[in-house]
C-alpha positions, 0 to 999 in steps of 0.5 A: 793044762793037764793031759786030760784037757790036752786030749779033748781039746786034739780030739775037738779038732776034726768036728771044729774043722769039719764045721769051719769047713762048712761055714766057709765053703756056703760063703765062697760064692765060687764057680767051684771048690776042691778039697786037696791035701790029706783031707782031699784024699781021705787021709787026714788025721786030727793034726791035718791042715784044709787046702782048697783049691777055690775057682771062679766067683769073688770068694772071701778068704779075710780069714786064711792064713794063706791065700794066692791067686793062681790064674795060670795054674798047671794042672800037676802029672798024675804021679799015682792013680789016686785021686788027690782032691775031692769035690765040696761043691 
C-alpha cells in the first residue's frame, strides 16, 4: 500500500463511522441510546473508537467488539462541567 492509499483509506474513516453509526443505532430497538467517549464529547478525531451507552429494548450488538450488561450502573461524579455523553436518540 502506498501513502497515498494509506491516507485516503484514514481519511474514509469518520464518514464509514458516522455511517455504521447510523445503521446500528435505527436497529437497536432501545428505550434510549448515549454517545460517550470522545465522539460524546465532540472531540473525536479520525482515530476515535464509538462508545454507546444502550438503555432498555432488546438492542442487538452480534457485531461489537465489546459488549456488557451493566444493570446497576452508578452514574460517574461529575468531575469537569463538560458534558460527556450526547443523545443519538
Amino acid at each position: 500500500m502506498t501513502p497515498k492509499e494509506a491516507g485516503a483509506l484514514v481519511a474514509a474513516l469518520p464518514a464509514a463511522r458516522e455511517q455504521w453509526l447510523t445503521e446500528t443505532v435505527e436497529g437497536l430497538q432501545a428505550q434510549a441510546v448515549w454517545l460517550a467517549g470522545s465522539m460524546g464529547r465532540g472531540q473525536a478525531d479520525e482515530w476515535s473508537d464509538v462508545d454507546l451507552i444502550v438503555v432498555g429494548g432488546s438492542p442487538d450488538l452480534s457485531n461489537a467488539l465489546v459488549a456488557t450488561d451493566n444493570p446497576g450502573m452508578a452514574r460517574p461524579a461529575a468531575a469537569t462541567s463538560e458534558p460527556c455523553m450526547t443523545s443519538v436518540r
